[in-house]
TIZA-870680 format. One record per residue (C-alpha): residue number from 1; residue in one letter; x, z, y. Coordinates in Angstrom, 3 decimals, decimal comma. Each point is the difference from the previous one (the first is absolute). Layout:
BEGIN
num / residu / X / Z / Y
NUM / A / X / Z / Y
...
END
This chain:
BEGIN
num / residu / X / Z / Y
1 / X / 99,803 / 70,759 / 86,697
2 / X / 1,209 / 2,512 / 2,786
3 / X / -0,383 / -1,375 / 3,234
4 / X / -0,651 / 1,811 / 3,394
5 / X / -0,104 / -1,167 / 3,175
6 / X / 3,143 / -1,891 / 0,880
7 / X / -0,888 / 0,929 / 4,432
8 / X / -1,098 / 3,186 / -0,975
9 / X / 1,764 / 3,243 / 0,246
10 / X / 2,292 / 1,929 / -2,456
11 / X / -1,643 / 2,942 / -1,186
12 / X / 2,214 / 3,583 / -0,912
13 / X / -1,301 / 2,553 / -1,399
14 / X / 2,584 / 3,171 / 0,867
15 / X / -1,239 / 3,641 / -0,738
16 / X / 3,188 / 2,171 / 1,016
17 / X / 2,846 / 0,271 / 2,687
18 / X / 2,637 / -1,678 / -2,364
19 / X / -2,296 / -2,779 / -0,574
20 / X / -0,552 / -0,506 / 3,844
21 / X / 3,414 / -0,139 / 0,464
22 / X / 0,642 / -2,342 / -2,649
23 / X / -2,843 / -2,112 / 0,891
24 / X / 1,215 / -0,398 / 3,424
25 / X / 3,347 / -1,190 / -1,241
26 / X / -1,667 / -2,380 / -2,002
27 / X / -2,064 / -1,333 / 3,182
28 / X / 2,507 / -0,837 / 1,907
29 / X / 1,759 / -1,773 / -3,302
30 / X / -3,291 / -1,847 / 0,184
31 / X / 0,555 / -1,239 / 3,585
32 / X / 3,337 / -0,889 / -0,254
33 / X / -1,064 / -2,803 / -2,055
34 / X / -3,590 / -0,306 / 1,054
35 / X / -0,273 / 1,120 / 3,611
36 / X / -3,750 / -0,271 / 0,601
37 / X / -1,305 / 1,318 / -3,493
38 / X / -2,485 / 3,054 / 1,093
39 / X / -0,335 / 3,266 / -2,227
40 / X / -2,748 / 2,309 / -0,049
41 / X / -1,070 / 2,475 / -2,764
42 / X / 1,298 / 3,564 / -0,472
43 / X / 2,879 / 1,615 / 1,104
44 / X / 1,572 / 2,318 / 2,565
45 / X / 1,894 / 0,271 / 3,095
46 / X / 2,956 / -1,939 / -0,389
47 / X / -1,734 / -2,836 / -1,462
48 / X / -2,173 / -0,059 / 3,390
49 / X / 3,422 / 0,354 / 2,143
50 / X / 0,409 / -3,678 / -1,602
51 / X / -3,328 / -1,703 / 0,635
52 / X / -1,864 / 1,427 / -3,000
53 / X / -3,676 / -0,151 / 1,189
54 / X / -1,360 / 3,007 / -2,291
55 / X / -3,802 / -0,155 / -1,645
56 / X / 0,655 / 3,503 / -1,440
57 / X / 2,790 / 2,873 / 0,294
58 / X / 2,314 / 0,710 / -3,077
59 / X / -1,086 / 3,847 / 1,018
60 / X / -3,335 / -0,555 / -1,866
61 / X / 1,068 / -0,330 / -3,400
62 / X / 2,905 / 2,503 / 0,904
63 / X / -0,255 / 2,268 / -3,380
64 / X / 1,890 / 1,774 / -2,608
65 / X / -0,303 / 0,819 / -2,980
66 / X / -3,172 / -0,202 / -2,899
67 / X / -1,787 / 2,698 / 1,209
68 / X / 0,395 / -1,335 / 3,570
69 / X / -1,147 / -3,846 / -1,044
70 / X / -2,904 / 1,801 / -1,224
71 / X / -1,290 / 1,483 / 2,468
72 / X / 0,223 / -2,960 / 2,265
73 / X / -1,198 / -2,545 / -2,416
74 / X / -3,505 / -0,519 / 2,104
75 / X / 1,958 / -0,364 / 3,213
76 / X / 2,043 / -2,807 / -1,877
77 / X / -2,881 / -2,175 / -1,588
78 / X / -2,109 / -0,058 / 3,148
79 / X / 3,453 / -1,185 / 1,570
80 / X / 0,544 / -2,702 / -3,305
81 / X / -3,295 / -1,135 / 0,654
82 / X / 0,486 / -0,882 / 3,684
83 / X / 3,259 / -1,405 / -0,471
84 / X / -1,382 / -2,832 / -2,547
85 / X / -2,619 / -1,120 / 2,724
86 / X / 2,664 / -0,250 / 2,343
87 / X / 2,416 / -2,055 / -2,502
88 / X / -2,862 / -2,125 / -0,981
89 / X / -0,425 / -0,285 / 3,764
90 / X / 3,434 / -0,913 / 0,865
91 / X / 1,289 / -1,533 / -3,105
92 / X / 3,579 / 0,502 / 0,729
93 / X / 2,796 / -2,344 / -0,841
94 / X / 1,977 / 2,650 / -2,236
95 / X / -0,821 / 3,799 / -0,623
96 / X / 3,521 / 2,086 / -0,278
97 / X / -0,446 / 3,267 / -1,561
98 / X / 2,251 / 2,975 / 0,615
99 / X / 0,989 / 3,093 / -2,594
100 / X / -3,457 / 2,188 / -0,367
101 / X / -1,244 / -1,713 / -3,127
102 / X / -3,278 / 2,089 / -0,355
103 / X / -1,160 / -1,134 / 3,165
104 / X / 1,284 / -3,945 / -0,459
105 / X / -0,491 / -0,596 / -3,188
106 / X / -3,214 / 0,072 / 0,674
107 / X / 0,549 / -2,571 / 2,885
108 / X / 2,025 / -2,460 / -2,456
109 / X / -3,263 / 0,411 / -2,142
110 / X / -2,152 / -1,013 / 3,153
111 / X / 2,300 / -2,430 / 0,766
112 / X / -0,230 / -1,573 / -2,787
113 / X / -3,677 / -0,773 / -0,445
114 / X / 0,413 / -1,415 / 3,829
115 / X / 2,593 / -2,332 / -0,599
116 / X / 2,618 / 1,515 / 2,444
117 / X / 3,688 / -0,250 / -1,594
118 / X / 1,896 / 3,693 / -0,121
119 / X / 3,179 / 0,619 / 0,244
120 / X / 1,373 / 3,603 / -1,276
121 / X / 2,770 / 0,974 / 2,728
122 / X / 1,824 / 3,378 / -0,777
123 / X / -1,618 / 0,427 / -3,544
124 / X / -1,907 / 2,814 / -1,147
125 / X / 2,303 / 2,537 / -2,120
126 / X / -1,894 / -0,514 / -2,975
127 / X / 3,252 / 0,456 / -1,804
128 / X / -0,485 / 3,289 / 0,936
129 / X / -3,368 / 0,535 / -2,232
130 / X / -2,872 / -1,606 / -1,145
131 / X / 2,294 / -3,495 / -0,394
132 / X / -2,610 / -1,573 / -1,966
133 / X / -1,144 / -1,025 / 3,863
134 / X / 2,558 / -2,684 / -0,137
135 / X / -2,532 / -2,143 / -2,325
136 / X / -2,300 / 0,273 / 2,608
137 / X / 2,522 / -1,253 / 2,801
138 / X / 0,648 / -2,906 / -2,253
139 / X / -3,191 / -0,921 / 0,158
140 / X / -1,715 / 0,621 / 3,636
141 / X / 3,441 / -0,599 / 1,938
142 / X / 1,790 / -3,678 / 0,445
143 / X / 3,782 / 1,929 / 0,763
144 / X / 0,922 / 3,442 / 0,065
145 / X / 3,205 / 0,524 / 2,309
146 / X / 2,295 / 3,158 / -0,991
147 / X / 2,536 / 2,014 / 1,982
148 / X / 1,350 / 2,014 / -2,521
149 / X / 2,975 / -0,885 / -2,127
150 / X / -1,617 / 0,877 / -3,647
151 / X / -3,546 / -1,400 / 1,067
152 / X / 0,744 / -3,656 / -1,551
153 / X / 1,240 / 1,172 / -3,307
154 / X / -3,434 / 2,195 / -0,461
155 / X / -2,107 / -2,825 / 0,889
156 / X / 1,605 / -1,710 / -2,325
157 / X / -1,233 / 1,558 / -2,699
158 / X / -3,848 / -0,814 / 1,135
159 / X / 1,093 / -3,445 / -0,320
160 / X / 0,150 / -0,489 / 3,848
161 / X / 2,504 / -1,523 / 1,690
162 / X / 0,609 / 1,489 / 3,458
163 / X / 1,723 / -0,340 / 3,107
164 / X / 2,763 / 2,628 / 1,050
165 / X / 0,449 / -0,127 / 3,464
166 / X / 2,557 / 2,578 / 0,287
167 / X / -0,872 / 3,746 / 1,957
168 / X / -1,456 / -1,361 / 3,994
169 / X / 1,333 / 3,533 / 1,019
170 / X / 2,923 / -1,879 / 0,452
171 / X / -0,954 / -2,352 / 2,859
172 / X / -1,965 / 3,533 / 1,826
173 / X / 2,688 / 2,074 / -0,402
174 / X / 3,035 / -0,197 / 2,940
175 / X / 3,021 / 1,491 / -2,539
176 / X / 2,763 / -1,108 / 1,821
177 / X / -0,996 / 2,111 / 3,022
178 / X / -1,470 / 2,713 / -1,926
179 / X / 3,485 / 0,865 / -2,190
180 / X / 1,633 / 0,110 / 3,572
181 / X / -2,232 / 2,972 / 0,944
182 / X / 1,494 / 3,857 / -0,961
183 / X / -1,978 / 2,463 / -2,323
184 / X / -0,852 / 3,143 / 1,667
185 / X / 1,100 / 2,904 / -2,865
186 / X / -3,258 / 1,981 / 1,586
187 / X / -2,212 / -2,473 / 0,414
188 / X / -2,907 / 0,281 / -3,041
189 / X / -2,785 / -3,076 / -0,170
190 / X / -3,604 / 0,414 / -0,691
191 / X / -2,193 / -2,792 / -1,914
192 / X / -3,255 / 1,795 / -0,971
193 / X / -1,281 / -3,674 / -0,307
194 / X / -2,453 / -2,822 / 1,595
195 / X / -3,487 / 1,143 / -1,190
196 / X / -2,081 / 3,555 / 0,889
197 / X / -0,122 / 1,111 / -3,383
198 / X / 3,710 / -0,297 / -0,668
199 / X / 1,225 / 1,717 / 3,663
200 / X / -2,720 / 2,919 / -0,850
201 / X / 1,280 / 0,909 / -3,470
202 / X / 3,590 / -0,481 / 0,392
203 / X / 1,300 / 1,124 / 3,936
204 / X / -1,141 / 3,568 / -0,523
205 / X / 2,378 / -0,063 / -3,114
206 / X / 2,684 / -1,570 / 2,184
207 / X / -0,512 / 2,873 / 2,179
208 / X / 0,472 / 2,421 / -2,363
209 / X / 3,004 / -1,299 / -1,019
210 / X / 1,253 / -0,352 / 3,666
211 / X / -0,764 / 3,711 / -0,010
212 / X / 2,098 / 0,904 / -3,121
213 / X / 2,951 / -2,189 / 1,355
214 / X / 0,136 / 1,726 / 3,276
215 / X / 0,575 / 3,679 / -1,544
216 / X / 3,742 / -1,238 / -1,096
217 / X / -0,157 / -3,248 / 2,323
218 / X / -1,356 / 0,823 / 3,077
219 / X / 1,821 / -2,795 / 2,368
220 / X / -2,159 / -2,849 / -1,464
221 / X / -1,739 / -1,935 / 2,099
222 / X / -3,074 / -2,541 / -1,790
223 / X / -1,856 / -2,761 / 1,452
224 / X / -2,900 / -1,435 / -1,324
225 / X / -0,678 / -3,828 / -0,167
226 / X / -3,457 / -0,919 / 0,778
227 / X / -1,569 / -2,891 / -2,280
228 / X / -1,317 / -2,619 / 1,785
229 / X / -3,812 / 0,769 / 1,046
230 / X / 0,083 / 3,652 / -0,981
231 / X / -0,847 / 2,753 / 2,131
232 / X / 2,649 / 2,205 / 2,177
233 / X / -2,459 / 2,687 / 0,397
234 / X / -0,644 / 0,463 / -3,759
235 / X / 3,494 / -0,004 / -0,639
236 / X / 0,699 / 2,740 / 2,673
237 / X / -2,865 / 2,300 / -1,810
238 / X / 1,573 / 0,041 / -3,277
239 / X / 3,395 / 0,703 / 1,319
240 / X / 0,995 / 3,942 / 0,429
241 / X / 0,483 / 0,234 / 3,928
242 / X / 3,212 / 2,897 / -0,548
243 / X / 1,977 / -3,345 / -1,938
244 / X / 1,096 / -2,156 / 2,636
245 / X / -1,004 / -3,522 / -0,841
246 / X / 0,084 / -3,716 / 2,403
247 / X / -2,234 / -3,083 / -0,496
248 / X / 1,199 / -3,230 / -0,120
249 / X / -2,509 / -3,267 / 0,229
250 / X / 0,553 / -2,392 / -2,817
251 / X / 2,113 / -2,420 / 1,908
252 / X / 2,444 / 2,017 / 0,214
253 / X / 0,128 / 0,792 / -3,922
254 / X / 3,030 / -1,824 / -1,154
255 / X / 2,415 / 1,772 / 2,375
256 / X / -1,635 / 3,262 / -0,637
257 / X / 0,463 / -0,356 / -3,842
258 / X / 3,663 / -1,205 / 0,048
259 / X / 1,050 / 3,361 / 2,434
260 / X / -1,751 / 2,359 / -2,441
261 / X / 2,172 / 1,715 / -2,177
262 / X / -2,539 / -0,162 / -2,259
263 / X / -3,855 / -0,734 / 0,026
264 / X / -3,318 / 2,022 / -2,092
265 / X / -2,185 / -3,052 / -0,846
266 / X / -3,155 / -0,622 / -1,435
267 / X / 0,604 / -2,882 / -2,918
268 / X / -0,623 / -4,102 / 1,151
269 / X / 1,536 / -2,510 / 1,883
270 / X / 1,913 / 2,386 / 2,224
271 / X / 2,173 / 1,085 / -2,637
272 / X / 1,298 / -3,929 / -0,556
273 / X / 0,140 / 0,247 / 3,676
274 / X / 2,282 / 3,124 / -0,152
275 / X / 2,301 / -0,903 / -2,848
276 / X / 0,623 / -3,479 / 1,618
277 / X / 1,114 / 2,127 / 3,116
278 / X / 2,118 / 2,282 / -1,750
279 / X / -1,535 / 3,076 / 0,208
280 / X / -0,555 / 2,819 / -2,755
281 / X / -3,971 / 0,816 / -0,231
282 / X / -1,700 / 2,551 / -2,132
283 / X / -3,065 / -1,636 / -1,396
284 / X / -3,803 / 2,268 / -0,444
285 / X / -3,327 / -1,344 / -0,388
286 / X / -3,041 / 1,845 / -0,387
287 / X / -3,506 / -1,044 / -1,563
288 / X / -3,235 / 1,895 / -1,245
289 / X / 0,473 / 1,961 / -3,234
290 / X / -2,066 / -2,536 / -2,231
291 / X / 2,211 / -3,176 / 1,894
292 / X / 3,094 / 1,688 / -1,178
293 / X / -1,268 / 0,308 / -3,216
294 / X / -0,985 / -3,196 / -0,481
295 / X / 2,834 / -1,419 / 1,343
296 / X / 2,179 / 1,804 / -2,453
297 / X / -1,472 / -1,718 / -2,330
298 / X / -0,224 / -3,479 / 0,960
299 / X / 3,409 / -0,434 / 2,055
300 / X / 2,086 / -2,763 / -2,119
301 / X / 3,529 / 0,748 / 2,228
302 / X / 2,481 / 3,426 / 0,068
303 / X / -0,158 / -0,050 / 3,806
304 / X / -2,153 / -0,659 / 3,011
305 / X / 2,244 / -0,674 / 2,247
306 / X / 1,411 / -3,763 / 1,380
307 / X / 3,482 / 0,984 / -0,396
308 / X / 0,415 / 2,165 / -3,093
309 / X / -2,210 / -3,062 / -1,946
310 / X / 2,611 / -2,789 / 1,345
311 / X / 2,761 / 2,139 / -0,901
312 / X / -1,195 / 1,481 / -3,548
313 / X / 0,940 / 3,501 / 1,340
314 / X / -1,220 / 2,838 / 2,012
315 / X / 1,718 / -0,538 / 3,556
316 / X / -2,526 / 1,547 / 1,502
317 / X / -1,361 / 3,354 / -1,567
318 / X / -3,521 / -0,302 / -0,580
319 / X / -2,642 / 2,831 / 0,437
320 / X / -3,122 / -0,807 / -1,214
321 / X / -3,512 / 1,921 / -0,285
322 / X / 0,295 / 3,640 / -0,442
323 / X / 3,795 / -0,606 / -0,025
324 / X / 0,060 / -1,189 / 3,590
325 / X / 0,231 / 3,544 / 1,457
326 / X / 1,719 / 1,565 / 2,605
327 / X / 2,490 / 1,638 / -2,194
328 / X / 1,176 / -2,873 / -1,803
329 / X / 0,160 / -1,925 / 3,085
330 / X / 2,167 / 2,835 / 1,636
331 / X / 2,033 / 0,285 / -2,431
332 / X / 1,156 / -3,361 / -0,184
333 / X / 0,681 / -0,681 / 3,171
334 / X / 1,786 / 3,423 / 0,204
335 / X / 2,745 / -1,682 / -2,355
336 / X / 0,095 / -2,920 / 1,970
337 / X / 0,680 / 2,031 / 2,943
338 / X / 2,645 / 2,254 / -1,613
339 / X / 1,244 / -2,834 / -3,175
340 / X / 2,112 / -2,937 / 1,352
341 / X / 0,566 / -0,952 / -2,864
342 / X / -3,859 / -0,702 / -0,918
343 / X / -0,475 / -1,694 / 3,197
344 / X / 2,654 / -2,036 / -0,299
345 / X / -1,217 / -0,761 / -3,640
346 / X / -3,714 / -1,284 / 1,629
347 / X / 1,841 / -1,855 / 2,733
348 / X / 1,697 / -2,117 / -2,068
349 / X / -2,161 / -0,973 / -2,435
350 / X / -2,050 / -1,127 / 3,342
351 / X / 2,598 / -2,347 / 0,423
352 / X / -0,554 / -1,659 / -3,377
353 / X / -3,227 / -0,704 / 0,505
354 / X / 0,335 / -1,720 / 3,161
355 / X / 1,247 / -2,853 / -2,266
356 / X / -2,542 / -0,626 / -2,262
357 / X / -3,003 / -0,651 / 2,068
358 / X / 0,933 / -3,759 / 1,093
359 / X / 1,304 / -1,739 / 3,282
360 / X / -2,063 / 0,004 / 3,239
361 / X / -2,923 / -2,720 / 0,493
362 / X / -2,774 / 1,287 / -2,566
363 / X / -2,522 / -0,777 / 2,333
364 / X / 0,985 / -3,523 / 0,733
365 / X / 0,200 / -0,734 / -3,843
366 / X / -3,237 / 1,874 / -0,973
367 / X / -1,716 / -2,206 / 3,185
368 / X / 1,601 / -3,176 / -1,355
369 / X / -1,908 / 0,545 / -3,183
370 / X / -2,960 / 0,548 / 0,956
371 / X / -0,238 / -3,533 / 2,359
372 / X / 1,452 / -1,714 / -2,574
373 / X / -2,841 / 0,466 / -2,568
374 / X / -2,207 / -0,105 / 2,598
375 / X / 1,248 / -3,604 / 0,897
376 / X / 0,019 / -0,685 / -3,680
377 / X / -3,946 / 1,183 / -0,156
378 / X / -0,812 / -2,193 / 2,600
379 / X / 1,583 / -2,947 / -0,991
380 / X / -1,587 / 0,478 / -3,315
END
């Protein structure tokens, strides 16, 4: 029987900025019905802004890619090792585990042979390849908690029966105040992403593109968003100093993104974020040769982005690989720029899918949940 320690601590296990942000939402979910439960673990700035006590940073299992797990793999056993002496240490009341499924799966599985209950908050897009991993849930994982509108019915074929929450992007995101703000027509956005590896291999094609653009656009203006722990001095080196370009910290993302007349974005969470706002995005990611590769083969889904997956369509152009290049990305956003009508076209099918990612209060259901069975463990 799973049991951990009812006084002790919840543990999360976060590895990326949309995690941290989600976990923090969930925290204070948590305290709203439990005000003195403590959480420690892993996770990232805005889980600490709410009282998270960190063990480890979500920056050291910050990787992309197969060739990129790879290479870090003895970095991220010596760092299993010493987080199953501290669990065994600790024995927290509940671990919560948050996307990165390489990294907590192997945490569930640890878990597991401790006696610590897991809960799966913001499931692991196994849907997206390799979705035999949803046996595995079944077995090491007491609830998995979705976000995602088409999450339930794939479970459901695993024989699992799931919770939907509904998308907690909802309860982060101030709408009401951000449709009241005006899109500058000049005004480009820059994503290049939350993790070195991504900002490295995909800003310098930005650039490029901004360079194209300016020989028949020259008044734009672009301003770069700034992921949450990332550095403003490695952003400035891979910029082009002749392209004018401002900074803007992370707090300040949701305004930025709603006044851009359009945004270049590396794929994730920011997309959702994006689409939810309103605002058009052209969508690159680039990984090693042999990642690409394999990925090709493996991926289960047409797209890779949040919103062309809830909507069944491409929304958002996708650039992928050796197709994410400056050309394609220029000339795209050149018929934005010059097309209304193709605008328009993306804009309103951003309005559709602001309706099918469920009402406000994901966190507070997804926390309810998880103290529920919790009470239900205890009381045996």
């Amino acid at each position: 029987m799973q049991t951990g320690n009812p006084s002790g601590p919840i543990w999360f296990s976060v590895g990326e900025a949309s995690g941290d942000l989600h976990g923090a939402e969930l925290m204070k979910a948590f305290r709203s019905l439990d005000p003195d439960v403590p959480f420690t673990g892993m996770g990232g700035p805005a889980m600490e802004a709410e009282g998270f006590t960190p063990r480890h940073s979500m920056r050291e299992i910050s990787l992309v890619g197969i060739t990129e797990i790879l290479g870090g793999l003895p970095r991220i056993l010596k760092l299993l090792g010493v987080i199953r002496k501290e669990l065994a240490a600790i024995r927290p009341r509940a671990i919560v585990l948050v996307d990165c499924p390489e990294f907590n799966f192997r945490i569930a599985r640890m878990a597991r042979k401790l006696g610590i209950p897991v809960y799966y908050y913001i499931s692991p897009q196994i849907w997206a390849w390799r979705s035999g991993r949803a046996n595995f849930l079944r077995e090491f994982v007491r609830k998995v908690i979705c976000i995602l509108p088409f999450e339930k019915d794939f479970y459901a074929k695993y024989g699992m029966d799931v919770d939907y929450v509904g998308h907690p992007l909802m309860d982060v995101l101030p709408l009401d105040l951000l449709d009241a703000l005006p899109v500058r027509e000049n005004r480009i956005g820059l994503l290049p992403g939350s993790r070195t590896k991504e900002v490295t291999s995909l800003l310098p094609v930005f650039a490029d593109a901004a360079r194209r653009l300016a020989v028949d656009h020259p008044g734009l203006e672009y301003v770069l968003v700034r992921a949450p722990g990332m550095d403003e001095s490695l952003l400035r080196s891979l910029w082009p100093a002749d392209i004018p370009v401002s900074f803007v910290s992370p707090k300040e993302r949701y305004q930025t993104f709603r006044t851009c007349k359009f945004i270049l974005a590396a794929s994730g969470t920011v997309t959702l974020e994006t689409a939810l706002i309103g605002t058009p995005v052209l969508v690159a990611y680039k990984v090693s040769p042999l990642s690409e590769l394999v990925g090709r083969m493996l991926v289960n889904v047409q797209y890779i982005s949040l919103p062309n997956l809830i909507l069944g369509q491409e929304i958002y152009p996708e650039y992928v690989g050796r197709d994410a290049s400056p050309e394609n990305l220029a000339r795209t956003a050149r018929s934005w720029l010059d097309d209304p009508e193709a605008y328009d076209e993306v804009k309103n099918g951003l309005k559709v899918l602001r309706t099918m990612v469920g009402d406000p209060g994901a966190p507070g259901r997804a926390a309810r949940i998880i103290l529920d069975d919790l009470k239900a463990l205890a009381s045996g």
